[in-house]
C-alpha atoms as an extended CHARMM CRD file, in Angstrom:
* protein
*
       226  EXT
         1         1  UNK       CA             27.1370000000       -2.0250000000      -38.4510000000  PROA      1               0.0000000000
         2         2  UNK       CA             30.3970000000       -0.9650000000      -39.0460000000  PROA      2               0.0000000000
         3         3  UNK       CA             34.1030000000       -0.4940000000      -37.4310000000  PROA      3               0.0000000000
         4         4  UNK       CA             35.9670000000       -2.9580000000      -35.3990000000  PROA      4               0.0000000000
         5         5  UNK       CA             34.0670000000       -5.7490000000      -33.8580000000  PROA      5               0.0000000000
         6         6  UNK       CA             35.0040000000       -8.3550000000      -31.4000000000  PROA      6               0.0000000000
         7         7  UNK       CA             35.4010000000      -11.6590000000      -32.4510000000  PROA      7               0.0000000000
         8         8  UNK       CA             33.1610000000      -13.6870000000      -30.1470000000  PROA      8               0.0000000000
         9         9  UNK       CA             30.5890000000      -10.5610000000      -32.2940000000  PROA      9               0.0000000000
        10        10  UNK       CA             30.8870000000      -12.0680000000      -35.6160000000  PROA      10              0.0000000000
        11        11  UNK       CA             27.9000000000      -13.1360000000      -36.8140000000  PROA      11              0.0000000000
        12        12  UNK       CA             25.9880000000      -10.9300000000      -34.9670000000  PROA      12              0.0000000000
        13        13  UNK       CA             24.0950000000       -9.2060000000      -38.0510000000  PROA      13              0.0000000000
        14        14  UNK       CA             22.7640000000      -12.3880000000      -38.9450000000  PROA      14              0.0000000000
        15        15  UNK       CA             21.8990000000      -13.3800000000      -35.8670000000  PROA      15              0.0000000000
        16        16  UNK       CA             19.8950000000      -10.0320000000      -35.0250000000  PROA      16              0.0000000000
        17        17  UNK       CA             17.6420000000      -10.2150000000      -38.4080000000  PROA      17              0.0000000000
        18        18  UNK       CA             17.1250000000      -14.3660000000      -37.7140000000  PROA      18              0.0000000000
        19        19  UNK       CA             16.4190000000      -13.7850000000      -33.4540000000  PROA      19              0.0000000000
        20        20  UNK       CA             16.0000000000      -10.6800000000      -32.5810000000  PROA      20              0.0000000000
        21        21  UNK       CA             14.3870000000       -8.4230000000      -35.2650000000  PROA      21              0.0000000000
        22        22  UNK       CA             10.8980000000      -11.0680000000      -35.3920000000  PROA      22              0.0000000000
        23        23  UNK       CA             10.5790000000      -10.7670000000      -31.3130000000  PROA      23              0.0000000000
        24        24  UNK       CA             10.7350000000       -7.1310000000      -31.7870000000  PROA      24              0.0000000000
        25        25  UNK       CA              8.3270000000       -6.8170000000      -34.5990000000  PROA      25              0.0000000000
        26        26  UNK       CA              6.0720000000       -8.5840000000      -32.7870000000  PROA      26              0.0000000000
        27        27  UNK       CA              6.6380000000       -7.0530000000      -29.4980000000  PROA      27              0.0000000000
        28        28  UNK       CA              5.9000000000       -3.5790000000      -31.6410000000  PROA      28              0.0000000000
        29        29  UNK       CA              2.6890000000       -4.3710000000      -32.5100000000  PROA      29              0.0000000000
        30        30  UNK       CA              1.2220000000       -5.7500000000      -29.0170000000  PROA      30              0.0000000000
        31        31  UNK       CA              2.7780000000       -2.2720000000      -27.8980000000  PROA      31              0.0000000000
        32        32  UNK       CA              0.8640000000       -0.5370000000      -29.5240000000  PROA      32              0.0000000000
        33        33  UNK       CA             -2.3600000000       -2.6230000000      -28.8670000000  PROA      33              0.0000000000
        34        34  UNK       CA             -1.0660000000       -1.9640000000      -25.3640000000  PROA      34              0.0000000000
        35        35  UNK       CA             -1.1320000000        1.9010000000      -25.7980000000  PROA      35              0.0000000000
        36        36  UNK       CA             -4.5250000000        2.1770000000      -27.2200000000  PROA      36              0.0000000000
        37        37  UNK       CA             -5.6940000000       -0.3740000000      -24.4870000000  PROA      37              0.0000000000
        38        38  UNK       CA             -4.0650000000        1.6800000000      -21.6200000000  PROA      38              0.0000000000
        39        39  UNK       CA             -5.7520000000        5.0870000000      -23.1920000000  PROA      39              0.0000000000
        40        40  UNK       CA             -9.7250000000        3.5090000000      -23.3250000000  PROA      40              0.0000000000
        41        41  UNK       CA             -8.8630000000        3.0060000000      -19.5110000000  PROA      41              0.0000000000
        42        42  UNK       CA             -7.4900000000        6.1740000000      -18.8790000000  PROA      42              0.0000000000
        43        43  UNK       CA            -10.4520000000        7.6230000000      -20.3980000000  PROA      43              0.0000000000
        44        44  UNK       CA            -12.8300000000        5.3320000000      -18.9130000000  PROA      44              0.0000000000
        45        45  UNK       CA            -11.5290000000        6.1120000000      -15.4040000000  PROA      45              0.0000000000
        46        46  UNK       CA            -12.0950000000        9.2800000000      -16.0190000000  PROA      46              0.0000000000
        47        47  UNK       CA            -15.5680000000        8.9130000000      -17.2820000000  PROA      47              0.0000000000
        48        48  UNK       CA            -16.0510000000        7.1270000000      -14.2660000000  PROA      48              0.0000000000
        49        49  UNK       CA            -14.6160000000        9.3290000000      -11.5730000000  PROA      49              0.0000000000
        50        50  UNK       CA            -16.7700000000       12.2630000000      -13.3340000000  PROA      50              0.0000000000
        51        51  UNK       CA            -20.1520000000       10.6580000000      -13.0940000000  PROA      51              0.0000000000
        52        52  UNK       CA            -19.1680000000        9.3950000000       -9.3030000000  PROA      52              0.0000000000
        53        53  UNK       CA            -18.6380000000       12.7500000000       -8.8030000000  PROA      53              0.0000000000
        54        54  UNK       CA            -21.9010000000       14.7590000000      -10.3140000000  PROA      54              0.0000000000
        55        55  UNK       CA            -24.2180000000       11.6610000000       -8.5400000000  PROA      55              0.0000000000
        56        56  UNK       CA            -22.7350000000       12.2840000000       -5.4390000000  PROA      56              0.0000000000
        57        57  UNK       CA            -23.0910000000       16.0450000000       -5.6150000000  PROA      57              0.0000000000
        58        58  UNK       CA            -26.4110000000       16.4680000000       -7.4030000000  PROA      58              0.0000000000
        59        59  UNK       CA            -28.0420000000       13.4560000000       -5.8660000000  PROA      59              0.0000000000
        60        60  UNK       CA            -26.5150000000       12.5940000000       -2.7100000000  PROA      60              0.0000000000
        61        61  UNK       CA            -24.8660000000       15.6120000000       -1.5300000000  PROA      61              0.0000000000
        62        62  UNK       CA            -22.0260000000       13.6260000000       -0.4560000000  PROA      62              0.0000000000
        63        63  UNK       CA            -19.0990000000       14.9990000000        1.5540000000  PROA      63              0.0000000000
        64        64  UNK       CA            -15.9380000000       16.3760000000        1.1660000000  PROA      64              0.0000000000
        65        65  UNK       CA            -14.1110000000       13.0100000000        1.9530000000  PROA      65              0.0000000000
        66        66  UNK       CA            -16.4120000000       10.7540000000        0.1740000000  PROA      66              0.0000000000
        67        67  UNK       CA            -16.6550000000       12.2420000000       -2.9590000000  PROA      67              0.0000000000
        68        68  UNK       CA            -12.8550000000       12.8920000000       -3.3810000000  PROA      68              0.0000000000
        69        69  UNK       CA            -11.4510000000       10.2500000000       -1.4690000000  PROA      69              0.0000000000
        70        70  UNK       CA            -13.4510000000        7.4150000000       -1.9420000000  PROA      70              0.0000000000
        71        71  UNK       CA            -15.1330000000        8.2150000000       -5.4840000000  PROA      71              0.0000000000
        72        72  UNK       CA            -12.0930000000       10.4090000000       -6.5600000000  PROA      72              0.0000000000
        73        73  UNK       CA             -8.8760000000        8.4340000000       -5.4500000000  PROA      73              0.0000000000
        74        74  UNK       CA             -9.5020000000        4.9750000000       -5.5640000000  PROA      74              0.0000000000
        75        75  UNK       CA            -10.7350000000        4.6570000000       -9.2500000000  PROA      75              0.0000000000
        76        76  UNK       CA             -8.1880000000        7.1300000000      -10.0960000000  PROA      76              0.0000000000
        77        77  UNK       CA             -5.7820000000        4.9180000000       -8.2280000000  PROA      77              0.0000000000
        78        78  UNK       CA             -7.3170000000        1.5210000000       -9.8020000000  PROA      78              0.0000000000
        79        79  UNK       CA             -6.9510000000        2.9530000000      -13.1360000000  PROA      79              0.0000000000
        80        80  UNK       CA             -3.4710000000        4.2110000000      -13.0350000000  PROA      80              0.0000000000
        81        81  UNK       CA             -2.7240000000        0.8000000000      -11.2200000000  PROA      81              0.0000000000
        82        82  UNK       CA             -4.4240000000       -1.0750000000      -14.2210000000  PROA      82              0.0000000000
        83        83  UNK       CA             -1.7840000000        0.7460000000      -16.6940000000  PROA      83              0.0000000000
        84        84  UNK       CA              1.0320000000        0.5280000000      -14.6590000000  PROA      84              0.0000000000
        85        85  UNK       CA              0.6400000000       -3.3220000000      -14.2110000000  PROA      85              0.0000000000
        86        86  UNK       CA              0.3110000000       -3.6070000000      -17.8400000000  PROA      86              0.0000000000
        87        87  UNK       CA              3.8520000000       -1.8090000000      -18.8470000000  PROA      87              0.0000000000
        88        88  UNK       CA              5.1460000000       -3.4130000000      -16.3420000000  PROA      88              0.0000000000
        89        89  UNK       CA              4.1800000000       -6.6000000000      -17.6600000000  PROA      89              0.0000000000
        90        90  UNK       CA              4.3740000000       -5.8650000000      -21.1960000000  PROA      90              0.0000000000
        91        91  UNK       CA              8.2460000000       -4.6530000000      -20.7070000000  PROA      91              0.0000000000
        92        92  UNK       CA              9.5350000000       -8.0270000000      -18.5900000000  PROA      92              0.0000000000
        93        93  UNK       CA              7.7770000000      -10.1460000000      -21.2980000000  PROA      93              0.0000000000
        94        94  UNK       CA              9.8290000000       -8.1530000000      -24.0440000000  PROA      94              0.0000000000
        95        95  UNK       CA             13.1490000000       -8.6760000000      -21.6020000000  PROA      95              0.0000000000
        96        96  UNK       CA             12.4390000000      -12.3930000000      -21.3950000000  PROA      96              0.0000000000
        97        97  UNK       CA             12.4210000000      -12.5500000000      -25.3690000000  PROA      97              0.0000000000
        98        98  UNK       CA             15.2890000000      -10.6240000000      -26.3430000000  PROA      98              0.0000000000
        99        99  UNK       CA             17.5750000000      -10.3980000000      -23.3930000000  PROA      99              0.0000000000
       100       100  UNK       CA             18.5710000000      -14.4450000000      -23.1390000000  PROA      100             0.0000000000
       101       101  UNK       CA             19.3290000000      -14.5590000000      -26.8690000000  PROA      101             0.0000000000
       102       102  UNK       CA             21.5050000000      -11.9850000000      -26.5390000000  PROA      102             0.0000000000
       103       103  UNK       CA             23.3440000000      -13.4550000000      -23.6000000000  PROA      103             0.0000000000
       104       104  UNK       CA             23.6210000000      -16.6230000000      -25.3700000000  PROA      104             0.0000000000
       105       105  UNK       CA             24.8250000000      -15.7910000000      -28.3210000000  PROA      105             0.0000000000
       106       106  UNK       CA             27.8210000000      -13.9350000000      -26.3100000000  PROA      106             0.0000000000
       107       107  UNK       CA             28.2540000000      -16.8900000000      -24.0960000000  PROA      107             0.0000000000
       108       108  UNK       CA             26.7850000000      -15.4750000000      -21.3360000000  PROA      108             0.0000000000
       109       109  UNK       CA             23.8960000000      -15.9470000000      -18.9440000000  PROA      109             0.0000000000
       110       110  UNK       CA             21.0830000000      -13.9990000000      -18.2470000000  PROA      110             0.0000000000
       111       111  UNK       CA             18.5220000000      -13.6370000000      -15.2730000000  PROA      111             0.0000000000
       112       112  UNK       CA             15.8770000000      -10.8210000000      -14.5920000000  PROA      112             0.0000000000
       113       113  UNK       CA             16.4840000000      -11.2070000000      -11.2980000000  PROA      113             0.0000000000
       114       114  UNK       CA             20.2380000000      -12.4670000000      -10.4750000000  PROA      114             0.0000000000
       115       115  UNK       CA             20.0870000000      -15.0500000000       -7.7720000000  PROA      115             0.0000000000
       116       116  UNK       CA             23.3500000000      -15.4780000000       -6.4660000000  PROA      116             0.0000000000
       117       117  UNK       CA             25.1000000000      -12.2270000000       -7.1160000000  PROA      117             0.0000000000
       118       118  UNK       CA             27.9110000000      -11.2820000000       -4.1640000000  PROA      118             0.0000000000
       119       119  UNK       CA             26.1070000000       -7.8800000000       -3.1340000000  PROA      119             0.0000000000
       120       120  UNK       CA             27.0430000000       -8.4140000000        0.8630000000  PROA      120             0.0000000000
       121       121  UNK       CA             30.3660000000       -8.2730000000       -0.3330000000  PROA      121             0.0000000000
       122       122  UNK       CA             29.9980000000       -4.5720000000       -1.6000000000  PROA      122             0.0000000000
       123       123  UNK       CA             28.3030000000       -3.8170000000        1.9220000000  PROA      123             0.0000000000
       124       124  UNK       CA             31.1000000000       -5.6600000000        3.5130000000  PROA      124             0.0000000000
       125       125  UNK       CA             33.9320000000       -3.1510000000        2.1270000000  PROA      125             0.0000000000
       126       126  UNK       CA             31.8040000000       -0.0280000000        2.5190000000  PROA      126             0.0000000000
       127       127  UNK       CA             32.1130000000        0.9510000000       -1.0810000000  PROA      127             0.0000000000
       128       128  UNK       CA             28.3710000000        1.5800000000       -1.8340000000  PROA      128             0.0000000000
       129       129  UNK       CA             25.8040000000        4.5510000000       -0.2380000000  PROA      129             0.0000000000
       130       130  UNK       CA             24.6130000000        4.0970000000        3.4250000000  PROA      130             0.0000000000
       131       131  UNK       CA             20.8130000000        2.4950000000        1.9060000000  PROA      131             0.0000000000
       132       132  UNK       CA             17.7850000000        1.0730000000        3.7700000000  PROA      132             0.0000000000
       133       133  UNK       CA             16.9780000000       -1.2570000000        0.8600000000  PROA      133             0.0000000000
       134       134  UNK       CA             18.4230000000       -2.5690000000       -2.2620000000  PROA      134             0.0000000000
       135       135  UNK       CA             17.0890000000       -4.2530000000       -5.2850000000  PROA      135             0.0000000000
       136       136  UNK       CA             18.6070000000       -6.2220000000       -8.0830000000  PROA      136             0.0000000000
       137       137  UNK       CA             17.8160000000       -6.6500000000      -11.5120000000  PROA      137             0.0000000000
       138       138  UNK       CA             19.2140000000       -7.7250000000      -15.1600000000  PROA      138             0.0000000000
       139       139  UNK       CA             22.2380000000       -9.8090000000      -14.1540000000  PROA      139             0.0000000000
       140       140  UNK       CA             24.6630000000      -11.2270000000      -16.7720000000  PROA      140             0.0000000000
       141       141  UNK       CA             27.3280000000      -13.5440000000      -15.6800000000  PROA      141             0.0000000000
       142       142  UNK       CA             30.2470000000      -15.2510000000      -18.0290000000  PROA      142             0.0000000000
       143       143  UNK       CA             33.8210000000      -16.0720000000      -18.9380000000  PROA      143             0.0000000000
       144       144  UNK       CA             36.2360000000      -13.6560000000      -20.7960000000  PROA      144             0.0000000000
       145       145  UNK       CA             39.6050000000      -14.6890000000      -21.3980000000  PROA      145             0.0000000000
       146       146  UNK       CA             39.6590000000      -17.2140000000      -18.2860000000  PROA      146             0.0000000000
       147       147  UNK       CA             38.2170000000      -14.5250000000      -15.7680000000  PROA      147             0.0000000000
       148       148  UNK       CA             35.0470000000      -15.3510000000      -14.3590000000  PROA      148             0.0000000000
       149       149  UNK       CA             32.7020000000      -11.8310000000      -13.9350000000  PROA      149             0.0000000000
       150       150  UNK       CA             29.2530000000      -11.0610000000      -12.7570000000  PROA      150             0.0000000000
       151       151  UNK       CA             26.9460000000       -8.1420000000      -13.1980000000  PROA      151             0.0000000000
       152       152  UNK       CA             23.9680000000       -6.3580000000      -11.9740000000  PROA      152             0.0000000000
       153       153  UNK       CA             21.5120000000       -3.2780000000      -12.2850000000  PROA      153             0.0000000000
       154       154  UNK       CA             21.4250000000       -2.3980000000       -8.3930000000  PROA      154             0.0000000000
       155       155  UNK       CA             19.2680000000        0.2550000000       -6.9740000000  PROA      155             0.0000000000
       156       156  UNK       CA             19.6630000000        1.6040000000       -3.4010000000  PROA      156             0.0000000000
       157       157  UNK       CA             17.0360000000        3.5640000000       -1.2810000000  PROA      157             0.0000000000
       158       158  UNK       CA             17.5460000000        5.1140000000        1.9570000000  PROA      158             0.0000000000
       159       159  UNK       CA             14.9550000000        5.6690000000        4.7620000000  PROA      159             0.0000000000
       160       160  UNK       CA             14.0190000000        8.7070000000        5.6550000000  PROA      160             0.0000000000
       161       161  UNK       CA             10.9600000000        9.7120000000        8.1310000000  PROA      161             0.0000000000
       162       162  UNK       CA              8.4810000000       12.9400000000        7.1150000000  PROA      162             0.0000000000
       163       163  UNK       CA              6.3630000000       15.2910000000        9.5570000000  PROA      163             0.0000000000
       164       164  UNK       CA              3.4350000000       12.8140000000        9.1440000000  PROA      164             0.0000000000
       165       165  UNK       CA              5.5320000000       10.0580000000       10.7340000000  PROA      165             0.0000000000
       166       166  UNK       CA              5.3620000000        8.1630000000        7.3270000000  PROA      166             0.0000000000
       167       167  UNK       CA              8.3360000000        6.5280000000        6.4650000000  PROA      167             0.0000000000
       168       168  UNK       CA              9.9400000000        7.8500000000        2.6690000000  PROA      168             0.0000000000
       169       169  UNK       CA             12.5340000000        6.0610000000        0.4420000000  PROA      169             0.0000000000
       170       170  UNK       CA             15.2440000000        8.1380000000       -1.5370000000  PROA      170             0.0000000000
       171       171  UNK       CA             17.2390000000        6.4060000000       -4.3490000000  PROA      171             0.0000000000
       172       172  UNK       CA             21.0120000000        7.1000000000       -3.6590000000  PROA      172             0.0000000000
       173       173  UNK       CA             22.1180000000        4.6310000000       -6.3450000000  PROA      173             0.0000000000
       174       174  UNK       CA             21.3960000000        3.6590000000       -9.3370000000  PROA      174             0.0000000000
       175       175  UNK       CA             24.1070000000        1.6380000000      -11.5790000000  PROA      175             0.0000000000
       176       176  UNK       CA             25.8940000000       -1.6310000000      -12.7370000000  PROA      176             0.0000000000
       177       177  UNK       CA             27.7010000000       -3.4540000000      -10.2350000000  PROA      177             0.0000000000
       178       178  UNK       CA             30.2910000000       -5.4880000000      -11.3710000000  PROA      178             0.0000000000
       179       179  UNK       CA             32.3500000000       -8.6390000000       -9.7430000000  PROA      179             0.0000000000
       180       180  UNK       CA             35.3040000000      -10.1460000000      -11.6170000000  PROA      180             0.0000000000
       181       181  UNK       CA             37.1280000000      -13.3600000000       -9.9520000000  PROA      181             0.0000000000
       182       182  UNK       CA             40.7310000000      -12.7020000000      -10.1080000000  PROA      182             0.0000000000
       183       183  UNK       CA             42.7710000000      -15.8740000000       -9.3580000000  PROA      183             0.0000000000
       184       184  UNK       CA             45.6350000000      -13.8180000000       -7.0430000000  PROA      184             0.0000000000
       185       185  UNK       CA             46.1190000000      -12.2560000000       -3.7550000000  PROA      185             0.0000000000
       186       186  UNK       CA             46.0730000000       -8.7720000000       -2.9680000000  PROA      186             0.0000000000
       187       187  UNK       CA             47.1280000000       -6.9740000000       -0.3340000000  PROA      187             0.0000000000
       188       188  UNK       CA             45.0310000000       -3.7090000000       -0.6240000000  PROA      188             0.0000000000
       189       189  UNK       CA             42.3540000000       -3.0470000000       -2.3670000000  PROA      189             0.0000000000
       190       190  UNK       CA             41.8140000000       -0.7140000000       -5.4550000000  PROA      190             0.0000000000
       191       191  UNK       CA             38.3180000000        0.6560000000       -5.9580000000  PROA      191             0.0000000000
       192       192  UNK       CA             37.7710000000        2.7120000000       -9.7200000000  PROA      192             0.0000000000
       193       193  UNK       CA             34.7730000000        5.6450000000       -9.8630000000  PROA      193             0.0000000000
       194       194  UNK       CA             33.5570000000        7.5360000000      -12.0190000000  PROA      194             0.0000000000
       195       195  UNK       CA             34.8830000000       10.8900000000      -12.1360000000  PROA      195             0.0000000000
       196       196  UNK       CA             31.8580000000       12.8490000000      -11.0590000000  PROA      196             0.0000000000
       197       197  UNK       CA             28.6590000000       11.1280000000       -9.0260000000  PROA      197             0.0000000000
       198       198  UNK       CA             27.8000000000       10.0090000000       -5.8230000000  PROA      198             0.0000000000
       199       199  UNK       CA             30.4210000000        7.5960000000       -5.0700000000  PROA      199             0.0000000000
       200       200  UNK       CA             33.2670000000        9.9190000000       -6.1800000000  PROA      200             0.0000000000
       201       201  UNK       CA             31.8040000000       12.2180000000       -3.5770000000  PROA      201             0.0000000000
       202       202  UNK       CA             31.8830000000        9.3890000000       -0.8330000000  PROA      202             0.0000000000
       203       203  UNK       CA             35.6670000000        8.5020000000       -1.4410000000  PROA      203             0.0000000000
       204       204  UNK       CA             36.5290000000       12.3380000000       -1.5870000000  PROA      204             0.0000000000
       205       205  UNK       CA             34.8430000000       12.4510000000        1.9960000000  PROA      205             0.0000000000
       206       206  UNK       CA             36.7600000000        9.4350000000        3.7910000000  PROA      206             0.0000000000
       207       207  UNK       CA             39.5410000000       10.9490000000        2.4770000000  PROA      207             0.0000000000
       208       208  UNK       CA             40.8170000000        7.3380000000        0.4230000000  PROA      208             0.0000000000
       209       209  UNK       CA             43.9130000000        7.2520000000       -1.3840000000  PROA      209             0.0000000000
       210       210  UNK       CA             44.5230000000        9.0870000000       -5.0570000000  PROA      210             0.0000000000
       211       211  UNK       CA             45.7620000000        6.2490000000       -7.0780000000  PROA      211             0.0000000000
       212       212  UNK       CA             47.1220000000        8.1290000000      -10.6300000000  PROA      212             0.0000000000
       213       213  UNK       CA             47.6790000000        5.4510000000      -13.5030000000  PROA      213             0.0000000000
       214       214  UNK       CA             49.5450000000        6.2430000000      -16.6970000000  PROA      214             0.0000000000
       215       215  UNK       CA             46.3770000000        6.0100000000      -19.3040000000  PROA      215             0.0000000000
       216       216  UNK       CA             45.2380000000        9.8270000000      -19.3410000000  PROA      216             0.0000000000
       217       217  UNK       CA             41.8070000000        7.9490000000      -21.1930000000  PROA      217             0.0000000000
       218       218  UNK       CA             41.3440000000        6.4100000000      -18.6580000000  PROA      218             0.0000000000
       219       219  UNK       CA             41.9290000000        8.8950000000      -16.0700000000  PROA      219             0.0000000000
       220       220  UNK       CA             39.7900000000       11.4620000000      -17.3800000000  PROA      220             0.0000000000
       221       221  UNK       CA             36.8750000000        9.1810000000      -17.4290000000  PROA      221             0.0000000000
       222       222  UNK       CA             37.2970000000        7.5790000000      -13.6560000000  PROA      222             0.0000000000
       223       223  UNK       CA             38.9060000000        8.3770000000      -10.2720000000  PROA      223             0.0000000000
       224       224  UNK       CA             41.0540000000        5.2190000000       -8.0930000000  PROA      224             0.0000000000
       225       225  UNK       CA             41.4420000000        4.9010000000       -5.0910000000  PROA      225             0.0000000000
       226       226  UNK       CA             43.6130000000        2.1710000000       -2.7430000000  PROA      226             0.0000000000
């Protein structure tokens, strides 16, 4: 690694190749155990929903919905429930090794799913998507330079109702949400974009307030508004 590094950062080389790089290794290995694991049940499954399939036909002469549906679907759906299940549990066990020795070794904390984080307070100034639901994940909260801040991975879904009467979720965010606890009082509020997306599109409809700062870096990458 090279180029200008923080200081709290020093150390970090050393730290990676003591911590990090072994949990990695590791979680390497079981990965791929996990890939050829997850391709003997693909293959089984469909081994399985091929024989259902000729037995119900040849043998049984079984109907349109039962030999689909019933023999077709549901191992399809057991199988490709088996694999998903095992990603998902193979990727939060790597998050739980690496993830917290990161934080700590910048002096932060880490939680998979942030208990505690201020998101009513984002609802509460109508600065987010009109969403049905909302999940958060990957929250890292700390200290920098005497300013207390707080982070999440939020994703937003809005509810939406199809011909069949089934309600269907869209996501309408997906992002970092950040909270910083600044020890004065405003009078307005200044909210900071990026310069194309979603939200940029939401405070261009309201019609909110062009704020132009003096950094041209800065103002080529984001959009304020008071």
């Amino acid at each position: 690694m090279t180029g200008q590094r923080h200081p709290k950062f020093e150390g970090l080389d050393a730290f990676y190749v003591k911590e990090v790089e072994p949990a990695l290794l590791e979680s390497e290995a079981k990965r791929r155990k996990l890939v050829r694991t997850c391709m003997v049940i693909a293959a089984v499954t469909v081994v399985v929903i091929v024989l259902l399939q000729l037995l119900m036909h040849l043998a049984f002469d079984a109907d349109f919905f039962v030999a689909v549906v019933v023999l077709g679907m549901v191992p399809a759906f057991l199988g490709g429930g088996g694999i998903w299940l095992l990603a998902k549990f193979f990727n939060l066990g790597l998050k739980l090794k690496i993830m917290p020795k990161l934080a700590a070794f910048a002096g932060l904390t880490y939680q998979v799913k942030p208990s505690g984080f201020p998101f009513d307070a984002f609802t509460e100034l109508d600065i987010l998507p009109r969403h049905h639901r909302h999940s958060l994940e990957d929250g890292l909260s700390g200290t920098h330079n005497g300013v207390e801040f707080s982070l999440a991975e939020a994703t937003l879904r809005r509810r939406s109702s199809s011909s069949n009467g089934k309600d269907n979720y869209k996501t309408v965010f997906h992002g970092l949400l950040f909270v910083f606890q600044v020890k004065k009082r405003f009078s307005g509020m200044a909210v900071a974009v990026r310069d194309t997306g979603p939200l940029k599109k939401l405070f261009d409809s309201r019609r909110a307030q062009r704020v132009t700062l003096e950094d041209p870096r800065f103002e080529k990458l984001f959009e304020v508004y008071g």
